[in-house]
C-alpha positions in Angstrom: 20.5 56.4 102.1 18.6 58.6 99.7 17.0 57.5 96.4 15.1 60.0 94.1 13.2 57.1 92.0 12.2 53.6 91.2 15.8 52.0 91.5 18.0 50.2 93.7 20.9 51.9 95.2 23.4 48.8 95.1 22.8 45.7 93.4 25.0 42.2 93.3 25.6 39.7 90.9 27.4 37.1 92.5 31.3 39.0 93.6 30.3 42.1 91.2 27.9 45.1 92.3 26.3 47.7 90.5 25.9 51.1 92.0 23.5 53.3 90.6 24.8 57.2 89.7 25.5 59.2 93.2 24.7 62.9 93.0 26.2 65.9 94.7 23.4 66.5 97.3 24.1 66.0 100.8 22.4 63.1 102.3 21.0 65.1 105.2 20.5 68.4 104.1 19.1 67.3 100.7 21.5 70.3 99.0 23.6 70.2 96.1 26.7 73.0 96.4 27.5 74.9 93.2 30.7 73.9 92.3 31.9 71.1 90.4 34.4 70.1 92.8 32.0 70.5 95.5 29.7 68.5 94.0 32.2 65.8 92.7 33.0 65.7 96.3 29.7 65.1 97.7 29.1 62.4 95.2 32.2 60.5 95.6 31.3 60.7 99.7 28.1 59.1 98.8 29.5 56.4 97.3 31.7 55.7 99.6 28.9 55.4 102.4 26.8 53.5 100.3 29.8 51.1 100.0 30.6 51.1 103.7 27.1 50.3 104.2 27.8 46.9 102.2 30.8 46.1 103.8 32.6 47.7 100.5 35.2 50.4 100.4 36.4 52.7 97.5 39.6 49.9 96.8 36.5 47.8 95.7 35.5 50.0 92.7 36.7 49.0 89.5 35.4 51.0 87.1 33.5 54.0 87.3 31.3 56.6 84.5 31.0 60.3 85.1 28.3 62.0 83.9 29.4 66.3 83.3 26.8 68.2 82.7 29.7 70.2 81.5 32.8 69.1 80.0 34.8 72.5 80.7 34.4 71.2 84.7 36.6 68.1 83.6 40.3 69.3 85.1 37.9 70.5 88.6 36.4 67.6 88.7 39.8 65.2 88.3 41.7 67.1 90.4 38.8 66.0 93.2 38.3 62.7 91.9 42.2 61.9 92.1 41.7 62.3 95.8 39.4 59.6 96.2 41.3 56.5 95.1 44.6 55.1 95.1 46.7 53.3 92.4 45.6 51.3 91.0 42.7 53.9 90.2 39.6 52.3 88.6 39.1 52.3 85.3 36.8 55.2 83.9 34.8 57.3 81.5 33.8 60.4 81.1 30.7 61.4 78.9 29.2 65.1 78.8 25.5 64.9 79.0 23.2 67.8 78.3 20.9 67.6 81.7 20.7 66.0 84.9 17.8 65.6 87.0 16.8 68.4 89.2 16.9 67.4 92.7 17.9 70.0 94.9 18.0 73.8 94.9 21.0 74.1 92.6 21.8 72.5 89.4 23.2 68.9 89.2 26.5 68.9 87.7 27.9 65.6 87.8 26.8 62.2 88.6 28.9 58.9 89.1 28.2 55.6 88.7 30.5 52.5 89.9 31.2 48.8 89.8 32.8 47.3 92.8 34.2 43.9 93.1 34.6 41.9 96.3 36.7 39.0 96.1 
């Protein structure tokens, strides 16, 4: 597990954890693609390790904020994101955001963020 700054990853209170926002850069390879999709992708993948790692899987999440650099990559982005999860899907919002942090050779373009239940 990669962090880029002074947070934790994953944090519980009590049946209820907080994830902090996965990026689209590969874990191992420290590179983010260029697509949206790709991206989305990449950062839904993280989360789910990051939830496996916990004992957590993505029928845990509840609720979950994207973060779009760009809100034209919206439809790319669902049509990824719908992959991911099952009815019921969690609940979610969507906020454009005029920068992400630069962590990798290409530009960030989406970041997702999560609470996960266990009960």
């Amino acid at each position: 597990m990669t962090t880029y700054g002074p947070y934790t990853p994953l944090r519980q209170a009590g049946n209820i954890y907080f994830v902090s926002g996965q990026v689209g850069i590969h874990a191992d390879t420290q590179i983010a693609a260029k697509d949206i999709s790709s991206q989305t992708a990449q950062a839904l993948d993280n989360l789910k390790d990051l939830l496996a790692q916990n004992g957590l899987g993505m029928e845990n999440v509840v609720k979950t904020t994207i973060y779009l650099k760009n809100m034209a990559d919206f439809d790319d982005m669902n049509t990824t994101y719908l992959t991911y999860f099952t009815e019921p899907r969690p609940a979610r919002s969507s906020v454009e955001v005029a920068g992400l942090p630069r962590l990798a050779e290409n530009e960030l373009l989406i970041e997702i963020e999560a609470v996960v239940y266990r009960p």
